[in-house]
Each structure stands twice: as C-alpha cells, then as structure tokens.
N, C-alpha and C positions, 0 to 999 in steps of 0.2 A: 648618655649618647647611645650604647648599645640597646637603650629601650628601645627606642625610637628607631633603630638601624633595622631591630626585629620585628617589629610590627608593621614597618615596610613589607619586609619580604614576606610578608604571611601568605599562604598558598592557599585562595577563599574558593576551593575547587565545589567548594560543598555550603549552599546556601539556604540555613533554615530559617521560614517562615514563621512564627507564633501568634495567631490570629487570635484574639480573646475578648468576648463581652465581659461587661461590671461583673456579672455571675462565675468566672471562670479566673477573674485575673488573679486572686489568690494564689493557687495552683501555679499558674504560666508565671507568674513573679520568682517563685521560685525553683521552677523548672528551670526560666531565664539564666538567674545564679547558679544552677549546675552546670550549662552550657558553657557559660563564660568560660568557666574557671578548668572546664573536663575538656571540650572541645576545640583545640586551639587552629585547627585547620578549616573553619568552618566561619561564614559572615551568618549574621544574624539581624533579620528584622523583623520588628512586633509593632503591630499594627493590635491598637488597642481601639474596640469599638464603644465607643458611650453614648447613655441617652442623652437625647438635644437639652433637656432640661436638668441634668446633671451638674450641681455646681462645683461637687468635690470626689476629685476621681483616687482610688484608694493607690498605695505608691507611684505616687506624680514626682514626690524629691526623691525617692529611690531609683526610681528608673533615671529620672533626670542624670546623678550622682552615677548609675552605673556606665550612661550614655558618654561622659565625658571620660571616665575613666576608662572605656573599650572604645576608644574611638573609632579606631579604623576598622571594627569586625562589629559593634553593635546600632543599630540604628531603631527608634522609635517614632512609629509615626500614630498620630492619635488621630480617633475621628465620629465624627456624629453620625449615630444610627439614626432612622425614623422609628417614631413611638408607635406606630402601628404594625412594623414590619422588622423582624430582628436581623437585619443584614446591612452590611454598609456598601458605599457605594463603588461600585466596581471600576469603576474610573483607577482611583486607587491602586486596587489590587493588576487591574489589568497595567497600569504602568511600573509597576512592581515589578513585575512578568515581563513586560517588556527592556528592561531595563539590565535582567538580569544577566551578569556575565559567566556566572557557574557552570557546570560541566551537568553538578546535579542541583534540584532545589526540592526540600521536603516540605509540607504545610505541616503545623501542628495543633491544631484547632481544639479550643477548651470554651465552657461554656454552657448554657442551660441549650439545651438538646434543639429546638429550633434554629436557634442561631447557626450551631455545628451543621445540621443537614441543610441551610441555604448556604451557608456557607461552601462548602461541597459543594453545592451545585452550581454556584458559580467559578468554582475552580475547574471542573469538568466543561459548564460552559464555557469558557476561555480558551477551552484545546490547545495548552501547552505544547508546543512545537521545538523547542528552541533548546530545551535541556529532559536530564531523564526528572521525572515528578511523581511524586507520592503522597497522598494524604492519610497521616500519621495518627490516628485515634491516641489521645491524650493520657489513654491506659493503658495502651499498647507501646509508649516508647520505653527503648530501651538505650542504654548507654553502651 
C-alpha cells in the first residue's frame, strides 16, 4: 500500500523524452534503466522509431516489463518510420508536446546521425512554448 501511496505523489516536474531508431536503441535501453532507477522526480517517455518492414524490434519484452513496472512515471510509445526518410511522424511528437504537463521537458535523441539531425529539426520546428526545452546529445548526458 505505501508503494502505491508514493508513486501517487511523485512530483513529474521534470519530463524526459528518449527518441531512438533500431540503430540507437541499444544505448537509450539502457540509458532508460539508469533513469528509472536514478531519477525518481522525473516522467519518462520513449518513443521508439522503427522501419515499417521491421518484424522484430530489439527489447520489446524489456521495455514491455519495464513499462508495467514504472507505471505511473514510464510510458513507451513505438512507431513506423518511412524507408526512405529517417524521421517519424510528427503528429506524434507534436501531441507529446502538447500533452505535456511538466514545468521542464528534455529530448534525448540516440541513433544513426540522420535520424538525430531530423529529429531536431522537428523539435525546433514545433517551437515549444508551453515548458523550458532542451535537446540533450546522447554523449552529452549527464546524471
């Protein structure tokens, strides 16, 4: 009962982003797992992007597994890129962004290097209004 009483009151003043193609999810899987476990004042969601033609995406029962176990601070949302263009559909991210209730919201973007620069640029194009935002280079985070 006191689980449950705490993860109520969690103070998600601080919402990070982890955006990752097939190429990057490695890495952001266990980024993910430092997060959980380090940042407890913080919501979390990963928006994992994969090719359309993709039929096995690498920790699907891990994320799964971590998803129910963080529930009220982890969320995974997956999704089909186009095979011609590395970025996913901003629909998406833009209702991400709009959705968001945090005070702050960081992206962390991992991935083979085009995907990371459209990615950017669509986060730039979105002109985030509504909280403070930062796009967090995947070598550059620090705990």
């Amino acid at each position: 009962m006191n689980r449950q009483q705490s993860s109520d009151n969690i103070d998600h003043s601080r919402h990070l982003v982890v955006i990752s193609d097939e190429d990057g999810v490695y890495n952001a899987f266990f980024h993910i797992k430092d997060i959980l476990t380090k940042e407890h004042n913080a919501y979390l969601s990963f928006i994992y992007a994969i090719k359309a033609n993709s039929s096995d995406t690498l920790f699907e029962l891990e994320l799964l597994f971590l998803e129910k176990r963080y529930a009220s601070s982890f969320i995974v949302y997956k999704t089909c890129m186009g095979d011609d263009v590395p970025n996913i559909n901003t629909q998406l991210l833009e209702a991400l962004i709009n959705s968001n209730t945090s005070e702050e919201m960081n992206f962390i973007l991992y991935g083979d290097h085009e995907f990371v620069a459209k990615m950017t640029e669509s986060i730039h194009f979105l002109e985030i209004k509504s909280c403070e935002y930062k796009i967090i280079n995947n070598k550059d985070y620090e705990n």
